[in-house]
C-alpha positions as CSV (number, residue, x, y, z in Angstrom):
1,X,-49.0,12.6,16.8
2,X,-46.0,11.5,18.1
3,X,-43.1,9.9,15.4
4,X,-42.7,6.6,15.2
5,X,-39.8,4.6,17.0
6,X,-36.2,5.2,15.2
7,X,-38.0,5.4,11.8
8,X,-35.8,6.6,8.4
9,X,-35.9,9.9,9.4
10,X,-34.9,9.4,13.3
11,X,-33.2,12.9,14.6
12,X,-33.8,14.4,11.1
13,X,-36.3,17.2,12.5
14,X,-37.1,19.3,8.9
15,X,-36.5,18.2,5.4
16,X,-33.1,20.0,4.6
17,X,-32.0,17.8,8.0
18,X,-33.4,15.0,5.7
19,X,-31.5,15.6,2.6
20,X,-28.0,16.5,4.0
21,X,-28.0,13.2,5.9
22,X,-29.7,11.0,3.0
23,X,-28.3,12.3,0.6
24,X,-24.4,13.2,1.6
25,X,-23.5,11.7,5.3
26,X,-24.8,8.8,4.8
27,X,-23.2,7.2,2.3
28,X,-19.5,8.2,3.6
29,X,-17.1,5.8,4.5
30,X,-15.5,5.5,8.2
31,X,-12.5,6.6,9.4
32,X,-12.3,5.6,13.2
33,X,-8.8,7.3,14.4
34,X,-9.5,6.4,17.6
35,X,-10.7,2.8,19.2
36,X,-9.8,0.1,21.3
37,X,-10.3,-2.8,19.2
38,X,-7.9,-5.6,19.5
39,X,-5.5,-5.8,16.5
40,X,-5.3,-10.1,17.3
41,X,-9.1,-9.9,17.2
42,X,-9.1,-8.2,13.8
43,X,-5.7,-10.7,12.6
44,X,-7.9,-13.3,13.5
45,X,-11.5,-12.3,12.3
46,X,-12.7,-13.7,15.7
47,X,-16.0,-15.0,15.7
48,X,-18.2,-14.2,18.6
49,X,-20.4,-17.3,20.2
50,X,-22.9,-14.8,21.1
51,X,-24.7,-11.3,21.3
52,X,-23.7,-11.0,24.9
53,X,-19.6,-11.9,24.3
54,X,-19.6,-9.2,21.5
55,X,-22.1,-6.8,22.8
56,X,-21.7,-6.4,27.2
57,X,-18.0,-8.2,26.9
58,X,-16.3,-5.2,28.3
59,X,-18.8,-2.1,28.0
60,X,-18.6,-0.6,31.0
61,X,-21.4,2.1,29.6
62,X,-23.5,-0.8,29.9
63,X,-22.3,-2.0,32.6
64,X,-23.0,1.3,34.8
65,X,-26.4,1.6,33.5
66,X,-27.3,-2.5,35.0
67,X,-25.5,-1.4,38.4
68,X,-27.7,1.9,38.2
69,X,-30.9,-0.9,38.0
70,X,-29.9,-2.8,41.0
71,X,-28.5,-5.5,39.1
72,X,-25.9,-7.7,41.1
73,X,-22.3,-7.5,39.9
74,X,-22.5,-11.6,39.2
75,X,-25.4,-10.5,36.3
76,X,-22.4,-8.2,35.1
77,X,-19.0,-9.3,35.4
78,X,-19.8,-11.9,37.4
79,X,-20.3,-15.7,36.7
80,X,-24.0,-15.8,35.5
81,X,-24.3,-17.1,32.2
82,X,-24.3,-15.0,28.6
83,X,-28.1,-15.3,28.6
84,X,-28.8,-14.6,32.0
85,X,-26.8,-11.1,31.3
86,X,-28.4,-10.1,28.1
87,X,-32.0,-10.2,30.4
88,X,-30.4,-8.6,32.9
89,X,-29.5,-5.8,30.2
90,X,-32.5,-6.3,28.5
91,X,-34.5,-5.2,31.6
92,X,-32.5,-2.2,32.2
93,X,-32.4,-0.7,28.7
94,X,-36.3,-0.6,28.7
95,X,-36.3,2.1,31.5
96,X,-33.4,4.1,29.5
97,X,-35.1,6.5,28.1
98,X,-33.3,9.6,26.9
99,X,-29.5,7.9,27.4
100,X,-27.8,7.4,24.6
101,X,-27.0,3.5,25.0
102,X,-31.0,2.8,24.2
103,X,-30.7,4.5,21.0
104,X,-27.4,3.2,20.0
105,X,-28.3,-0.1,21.1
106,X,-31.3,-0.2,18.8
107,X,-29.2,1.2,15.5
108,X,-26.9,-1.7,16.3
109,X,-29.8,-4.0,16.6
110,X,-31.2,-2.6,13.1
111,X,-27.9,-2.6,11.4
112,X,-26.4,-5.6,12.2
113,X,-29.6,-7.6,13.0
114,X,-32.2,-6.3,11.1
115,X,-33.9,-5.8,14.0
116,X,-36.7,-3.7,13.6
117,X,-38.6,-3.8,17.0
118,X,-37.6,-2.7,20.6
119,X,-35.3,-4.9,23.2
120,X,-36.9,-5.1,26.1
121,X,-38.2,-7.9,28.9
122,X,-40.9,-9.2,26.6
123,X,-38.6,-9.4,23.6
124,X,-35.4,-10.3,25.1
125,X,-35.9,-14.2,24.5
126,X,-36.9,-13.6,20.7
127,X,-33.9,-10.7,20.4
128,X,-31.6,-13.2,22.2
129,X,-32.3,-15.9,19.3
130,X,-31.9,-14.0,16.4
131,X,-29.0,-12.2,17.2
132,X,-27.6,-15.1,18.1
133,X,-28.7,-16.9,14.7
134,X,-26.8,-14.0,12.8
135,X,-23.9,-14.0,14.5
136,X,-23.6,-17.8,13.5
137,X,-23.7,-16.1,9.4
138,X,-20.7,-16.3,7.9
139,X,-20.1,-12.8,7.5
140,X,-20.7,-11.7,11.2
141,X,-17.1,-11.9,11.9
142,X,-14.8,-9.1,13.1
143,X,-13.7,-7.8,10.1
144,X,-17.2,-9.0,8.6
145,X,-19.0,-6.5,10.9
146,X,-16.2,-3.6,10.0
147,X,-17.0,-4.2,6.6
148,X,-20.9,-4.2,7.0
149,X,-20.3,-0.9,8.3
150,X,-18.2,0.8,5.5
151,X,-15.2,1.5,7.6
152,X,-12.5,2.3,5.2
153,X,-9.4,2.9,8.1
154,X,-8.4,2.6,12.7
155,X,-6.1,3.7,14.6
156,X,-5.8,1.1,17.4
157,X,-4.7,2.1,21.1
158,X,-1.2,0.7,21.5
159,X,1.6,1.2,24.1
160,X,5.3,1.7,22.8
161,X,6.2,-1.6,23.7
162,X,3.9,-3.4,21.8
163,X,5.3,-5.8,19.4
164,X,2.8,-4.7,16.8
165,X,2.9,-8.0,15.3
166,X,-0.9,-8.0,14.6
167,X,-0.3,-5.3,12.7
168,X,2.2,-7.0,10.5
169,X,-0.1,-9.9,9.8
170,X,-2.6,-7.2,9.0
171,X,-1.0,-5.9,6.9
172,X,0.0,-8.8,5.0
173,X,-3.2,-9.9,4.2
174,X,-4.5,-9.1,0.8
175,X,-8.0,-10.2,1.6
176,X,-8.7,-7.4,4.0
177,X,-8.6,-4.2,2.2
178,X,-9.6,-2.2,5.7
179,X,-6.2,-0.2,6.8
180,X,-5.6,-1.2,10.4
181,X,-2.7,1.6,12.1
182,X,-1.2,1.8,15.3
183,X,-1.5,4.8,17.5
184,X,1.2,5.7,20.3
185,X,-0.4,5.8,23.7
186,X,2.9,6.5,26.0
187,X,1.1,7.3,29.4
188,X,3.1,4.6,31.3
189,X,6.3,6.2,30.9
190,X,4.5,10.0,31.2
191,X,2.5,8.8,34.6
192,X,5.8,9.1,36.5
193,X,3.3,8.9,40.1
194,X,2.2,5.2,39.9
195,X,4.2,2.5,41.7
196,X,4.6,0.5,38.2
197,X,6.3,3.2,36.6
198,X,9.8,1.8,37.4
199,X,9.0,-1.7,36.5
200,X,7.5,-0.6,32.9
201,X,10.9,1.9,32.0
202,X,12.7,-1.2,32.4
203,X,10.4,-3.5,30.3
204,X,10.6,0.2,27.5
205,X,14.3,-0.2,27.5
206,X,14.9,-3.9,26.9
207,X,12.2,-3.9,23.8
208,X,13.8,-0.8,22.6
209,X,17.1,-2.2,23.4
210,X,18.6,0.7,25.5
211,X,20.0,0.4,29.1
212,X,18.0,2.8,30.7
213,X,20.2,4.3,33.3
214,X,19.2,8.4,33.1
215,X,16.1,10.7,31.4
216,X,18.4,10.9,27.7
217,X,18.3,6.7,27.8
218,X,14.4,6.9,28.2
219,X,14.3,9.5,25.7
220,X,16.5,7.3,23.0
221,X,14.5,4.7,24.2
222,X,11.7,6.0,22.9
223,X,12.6,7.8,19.9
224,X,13.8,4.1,19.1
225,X,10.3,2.9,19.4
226,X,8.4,5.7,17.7
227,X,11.0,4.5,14.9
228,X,9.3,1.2,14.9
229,X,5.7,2.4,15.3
230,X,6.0,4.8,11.9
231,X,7.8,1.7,10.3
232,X,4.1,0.3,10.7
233,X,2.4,3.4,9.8
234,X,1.8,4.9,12.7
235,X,1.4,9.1,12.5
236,X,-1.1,9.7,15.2
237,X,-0.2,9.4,19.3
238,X,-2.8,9.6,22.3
239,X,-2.0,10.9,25.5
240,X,-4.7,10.2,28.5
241,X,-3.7,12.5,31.0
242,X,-5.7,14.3,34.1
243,X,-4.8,17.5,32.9
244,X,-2.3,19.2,30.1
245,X,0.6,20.2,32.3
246,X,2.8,23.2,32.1
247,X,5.7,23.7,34.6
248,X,8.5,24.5,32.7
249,X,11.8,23.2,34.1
250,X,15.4,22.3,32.9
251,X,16.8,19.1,31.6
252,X,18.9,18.6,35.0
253,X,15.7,19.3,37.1
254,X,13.2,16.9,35.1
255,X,16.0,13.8,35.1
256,X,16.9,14.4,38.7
257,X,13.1,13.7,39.4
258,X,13.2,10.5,37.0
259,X,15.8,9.1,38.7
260,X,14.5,9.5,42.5
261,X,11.5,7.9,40.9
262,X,13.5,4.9,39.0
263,X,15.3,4.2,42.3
264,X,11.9,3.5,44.1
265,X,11.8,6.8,45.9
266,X,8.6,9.4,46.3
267,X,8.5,12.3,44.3
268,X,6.4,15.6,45.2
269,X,3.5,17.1,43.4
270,X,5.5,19.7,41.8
271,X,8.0,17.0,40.8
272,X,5.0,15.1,38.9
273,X,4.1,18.2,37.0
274,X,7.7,19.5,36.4
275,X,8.5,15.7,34.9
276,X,5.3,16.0,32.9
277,X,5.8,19.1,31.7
278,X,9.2,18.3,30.3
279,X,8.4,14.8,28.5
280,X,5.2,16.2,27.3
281,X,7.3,18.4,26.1
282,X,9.6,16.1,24.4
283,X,7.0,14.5,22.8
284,X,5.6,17.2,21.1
285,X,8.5,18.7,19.7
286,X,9.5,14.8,18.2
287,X,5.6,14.6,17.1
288,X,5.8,17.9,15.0
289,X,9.3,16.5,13.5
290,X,7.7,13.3,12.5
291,X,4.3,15.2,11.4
292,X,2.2,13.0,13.7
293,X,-0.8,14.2,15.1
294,X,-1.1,14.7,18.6
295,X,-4.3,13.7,21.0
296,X,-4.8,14.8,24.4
297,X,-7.5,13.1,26.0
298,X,-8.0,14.9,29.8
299,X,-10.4,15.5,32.2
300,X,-11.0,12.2,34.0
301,X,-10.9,11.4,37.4
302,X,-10.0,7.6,36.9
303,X,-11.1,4.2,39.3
304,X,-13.2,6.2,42.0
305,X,-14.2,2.9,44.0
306,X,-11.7,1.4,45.5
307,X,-13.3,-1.8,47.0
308,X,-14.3,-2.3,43.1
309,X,-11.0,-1.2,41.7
310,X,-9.5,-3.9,43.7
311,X,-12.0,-6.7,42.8
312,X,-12.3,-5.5,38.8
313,X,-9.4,-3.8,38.0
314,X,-9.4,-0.5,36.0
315,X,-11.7,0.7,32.6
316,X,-14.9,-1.4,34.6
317,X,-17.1,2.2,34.6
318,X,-16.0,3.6,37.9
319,X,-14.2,6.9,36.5
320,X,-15.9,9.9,36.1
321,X,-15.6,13.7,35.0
322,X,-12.7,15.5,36.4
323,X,-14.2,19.2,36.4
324,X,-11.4,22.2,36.7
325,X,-8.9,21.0,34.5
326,X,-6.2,24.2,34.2
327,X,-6.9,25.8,31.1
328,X,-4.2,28.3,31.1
329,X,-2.0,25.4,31.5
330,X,-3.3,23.6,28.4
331,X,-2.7,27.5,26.8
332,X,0.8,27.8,27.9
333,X,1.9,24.0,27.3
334,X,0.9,24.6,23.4
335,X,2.8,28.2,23.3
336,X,5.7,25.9,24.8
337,X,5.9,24.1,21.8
338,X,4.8,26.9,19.3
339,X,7.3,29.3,20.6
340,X,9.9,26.6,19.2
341,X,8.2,26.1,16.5
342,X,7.1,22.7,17.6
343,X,3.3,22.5,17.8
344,X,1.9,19.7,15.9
345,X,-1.3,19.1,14.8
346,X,-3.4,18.8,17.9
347,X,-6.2,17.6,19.0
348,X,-7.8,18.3,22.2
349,X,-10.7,16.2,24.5
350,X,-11.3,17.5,27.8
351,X,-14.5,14.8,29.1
352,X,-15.9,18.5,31.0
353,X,-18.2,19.7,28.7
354,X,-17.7,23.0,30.8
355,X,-14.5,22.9,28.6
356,X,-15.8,23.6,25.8
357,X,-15.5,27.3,25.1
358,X,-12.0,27.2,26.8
359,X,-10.9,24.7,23.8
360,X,-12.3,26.5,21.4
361,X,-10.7,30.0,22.7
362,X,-7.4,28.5,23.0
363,X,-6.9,27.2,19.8
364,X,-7.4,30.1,17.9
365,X,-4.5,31.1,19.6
366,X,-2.6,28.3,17.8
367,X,-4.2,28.3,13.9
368,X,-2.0,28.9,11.2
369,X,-1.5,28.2,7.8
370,X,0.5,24.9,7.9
371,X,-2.8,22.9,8.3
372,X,-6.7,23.3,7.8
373,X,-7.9,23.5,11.4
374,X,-4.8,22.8,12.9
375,X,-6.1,22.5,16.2
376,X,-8.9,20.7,16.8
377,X,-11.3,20.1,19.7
378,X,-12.4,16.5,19.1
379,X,-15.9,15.3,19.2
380,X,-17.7,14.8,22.7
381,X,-16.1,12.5,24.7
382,X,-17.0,9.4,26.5
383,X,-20.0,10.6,29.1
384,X,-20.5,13.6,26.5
385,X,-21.3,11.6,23.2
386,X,-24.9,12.0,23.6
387,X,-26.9,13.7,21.8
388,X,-26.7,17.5,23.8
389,X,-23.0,16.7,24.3
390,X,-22.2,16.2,20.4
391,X,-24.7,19.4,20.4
392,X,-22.9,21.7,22.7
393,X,-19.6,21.0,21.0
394,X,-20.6,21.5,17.5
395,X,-22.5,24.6,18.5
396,X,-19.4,25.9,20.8
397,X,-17.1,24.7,17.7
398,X,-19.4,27.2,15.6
399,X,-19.9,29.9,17.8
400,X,-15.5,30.4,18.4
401,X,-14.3,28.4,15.2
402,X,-14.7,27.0,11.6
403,X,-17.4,24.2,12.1
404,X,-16.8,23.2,7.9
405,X,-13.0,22.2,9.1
406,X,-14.4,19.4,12.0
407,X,-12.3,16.2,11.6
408,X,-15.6,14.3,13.2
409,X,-17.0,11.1,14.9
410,X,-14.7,8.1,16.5
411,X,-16.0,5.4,18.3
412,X,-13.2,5.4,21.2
413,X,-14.6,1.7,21.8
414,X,-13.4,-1.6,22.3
415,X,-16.6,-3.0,20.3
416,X,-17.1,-4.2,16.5
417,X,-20.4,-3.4,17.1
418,X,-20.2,0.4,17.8
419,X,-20.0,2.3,13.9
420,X,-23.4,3.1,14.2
421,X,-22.4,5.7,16.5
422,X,-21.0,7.4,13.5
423,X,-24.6,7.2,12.0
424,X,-26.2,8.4,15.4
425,X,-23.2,11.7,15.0
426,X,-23.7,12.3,11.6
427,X,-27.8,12.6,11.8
428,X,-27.4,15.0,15.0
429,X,-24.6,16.8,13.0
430,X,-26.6,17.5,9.8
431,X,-30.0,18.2,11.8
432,X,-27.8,20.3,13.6
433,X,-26.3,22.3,10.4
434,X,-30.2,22.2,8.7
435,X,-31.7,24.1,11.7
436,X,-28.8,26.9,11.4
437,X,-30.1,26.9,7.3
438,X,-34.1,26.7,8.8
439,X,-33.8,29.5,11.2
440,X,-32.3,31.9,8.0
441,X,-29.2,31.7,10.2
442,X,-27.2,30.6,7.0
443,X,-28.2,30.0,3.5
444,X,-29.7,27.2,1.7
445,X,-26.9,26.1,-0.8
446,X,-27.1,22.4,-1.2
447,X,-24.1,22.2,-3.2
448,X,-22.0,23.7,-0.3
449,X,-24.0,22.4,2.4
450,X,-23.6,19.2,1.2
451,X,-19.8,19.1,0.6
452,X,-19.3,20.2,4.6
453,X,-21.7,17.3,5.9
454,X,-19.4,15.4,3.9
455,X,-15.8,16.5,4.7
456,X,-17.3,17.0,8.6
457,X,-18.4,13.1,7.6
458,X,-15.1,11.5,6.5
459,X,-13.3,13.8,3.8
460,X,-11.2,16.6,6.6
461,X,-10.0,13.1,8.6
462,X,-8.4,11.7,6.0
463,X,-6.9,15.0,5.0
464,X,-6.0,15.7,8.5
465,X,-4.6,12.8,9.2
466,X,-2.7,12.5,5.8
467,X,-4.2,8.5,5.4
């Protein structure tokens, strides 16, 4: 007889799966150290008019899946109103069965809404009125909805010239006890190919308030704003990058190539990756003096349709997996920096699930004592976080590594709506962990078993990370 829909036990496949996730996962907090929610949203607990404005505003995962249906762009992005979208959606999910989005949509339903049935055609009119009703509630703000979900600590995305002064306000308030962090996200000044790249040096050196004339002002300038972004609490920078470079060059070598690019002019291929190379570099070495953590997110091959790239804009679900990212690159960038005795704590995405045995060799290259699982390989990324992508790197994590040391989930979303996917990780995790214990594959020790569903929950992030 087949289970029923998304019931208590959904995932939970045996009764040890049952009792590690009842029992210990579920009741951890959240730590999300990496999202794109808006710190002014959270500053000003903004109040959404409607399920479609908090729940398609900006998801391009849904966003792909309408396109996939034949829906027109206007239903999407377009001018069609918020209701006429949410059918449009609500059509779409109904034949999504297997992805992801149809389960987490319904946890988010069930969570937020109390929602207990299925969204579909037939129900989107009654689903489309109470959500609505809810969101109305005087709880179902931003930082109302964080705080339904038990999220204890984010790391927000933010570029070094941020003012950060949502942060500040933040911070300030005693009524919102959830810790609200910056995160460095440089690429602008690391992406040395795009034709912005002079225009935003500029804009780095006025807000750090250096005249940027040569590769040590852009340097200063940006030791000058990482000063600024750990005056906030900031200890954790992201790096979104097509690959991990490593072309070793000199100091004369990597600012001759800034400056052709400063002044306007092309620079080669092996230019890009020397000038990569070298402020990568840079930033490593100042990471693992401050003690900040460092992400590499890689792997993506970014705004793949041009006619839409040019009507939308970028992040509107039109990247997709960059496969043959250079893994002895990635190995050789991270000796660079461990040679010197400069490798921070590092933690590695690569969106190729084909990846995932090459991340796992390469960091036990890199372990040592000064942390617990000092590199990490993070959760499955973006088109990955599915079920046999949060799968395959648990299992690969096992097979070359210490699962028990796993820093975890993160949403990496730009919705208030999204901490159930820490629920939807933590069930595949501990049915995941029970089938290792129901195949005689590890013993049954519930004390044990228990404590590493909850450090893999919540407790190794916040040790990693220091929060």
């Amino acid at each position: 007889m087949a289970k029923a829909f998304m019931d208590r036990d959904f995932i939970l496949n045996s009764e040890t799966a049952k009792i590690l996730y009842h029992n210990y996962a579920a009741k951890m907090p959240i730590i999300d150290y990496h999202c794109h929610l808006i710190p002014k949203e959270i500053w000003e607990d903004r109040r959404f008019k409607n399920i479609t404005e908090v729940w398609l505003g900006g998801d391009h995962y849904k966003w792909r899946l309408m396109r996939a249906n034949g829906v027109d762009e206007k239903y999407i992005t377009g001018d069609a109103s918020d209701k006429e979208k949410f059918f449009k959606f609500a059509e779409t999910l109904e034949k999504c069965i297997g992805n992801p989005v149809f389960q987490w949509s319904h946890l988010e339903l069930r969570r937020f809404f109390g929602y207990e049935g299925v969204l579909n055609s037939k129900t989107s009119e009654e689903v489309w009125n109470l959500c609505n009703a809810k969101l109305a509630e005087p709880g179902f703000t931003a930082r109302g909805m964080m705080k339904m979900s038990n999220v204890k600590l984010v790391c927000t995305t933010d570029d070094p010239i941020d003012s950060l002064e949502y942060h500040e306000k933040i911070k300030a308030d005693e009524s919102f006890d959830i810790t609200v962090i910056p995160a460095w996200r440089p690429d602008k000044v690391v992406n040395i190919e795009k034709p912005e790249f002079a225009a935003y040096v500029k804009k780095l050196g006025e807000a750090a308030g250096v005249e940027i004339a040569c590769l040590n002002c852009v340097k200063k300038a940006l030791k000058n704003r990482m000063d600024f972004f750990a005056a906030h609490g900031c200890s954790v920078a992201d790096h979104g990058i097509e690959y991990a470079p490593c072309v070793p060059t000199s100091f004369e070598i990597a600012n001759a190539v800034f400056k052709k690019a400063y002044a306007g002019e092309a620079v080669t291929a092996e230019e890009i990756a020397q000038y990569k190379t070298y402020i990568l570099g840079f930033f490593g070495e100042e990471y693992a003096d401050r003690g900040w953590v460092m992400q590499l997110h890689y792997g993506c091959k970014r705004n793949n349709n041009e006619r839409m790239f040019a009507k939308l804009g970028p992040d509107t679900g039109y990247d997709c997996i960059l496969n043959g990212a250079p893994g002895p690159q990635l190995a050789d960038f991270l000796n660079m920096l461990d040679k010197e005795n400069k490798l921070p704590k590092t933690i590695i995405y690569s969106l190729d699930p084909n990846d995932n045995a090459v991340i796992e060799t390469i960091m036990g290259c890199f372990q040592d004592s000064t942390a617990v699982g000092k590199i990490q390989h993070a959760s499955a990324w973006w088109f990955n976080d599915h079920k046999d992508g949060m799968e395959a790197q648990m299992k690969s994590l096992a097979n070359e590594g210490v699962l028990g040391n796993f820093i975890g989930m993160l949403t990496d979303s730009r919705s208030f709506l999204s901490y159930p996917r820490h629920e939807y990780f933590r069930r595949i995790m501990c049915n995941l962990i029970a089938g290792f214990v129901e195949n005689g594959e590890y013993p049954w020790d519930e004390e044990l078993l228990g404590r590493i569903v909850q450090d893999i929950s919540y407790n190794n992030a916040k040790r990693y990370f220091g929060f």
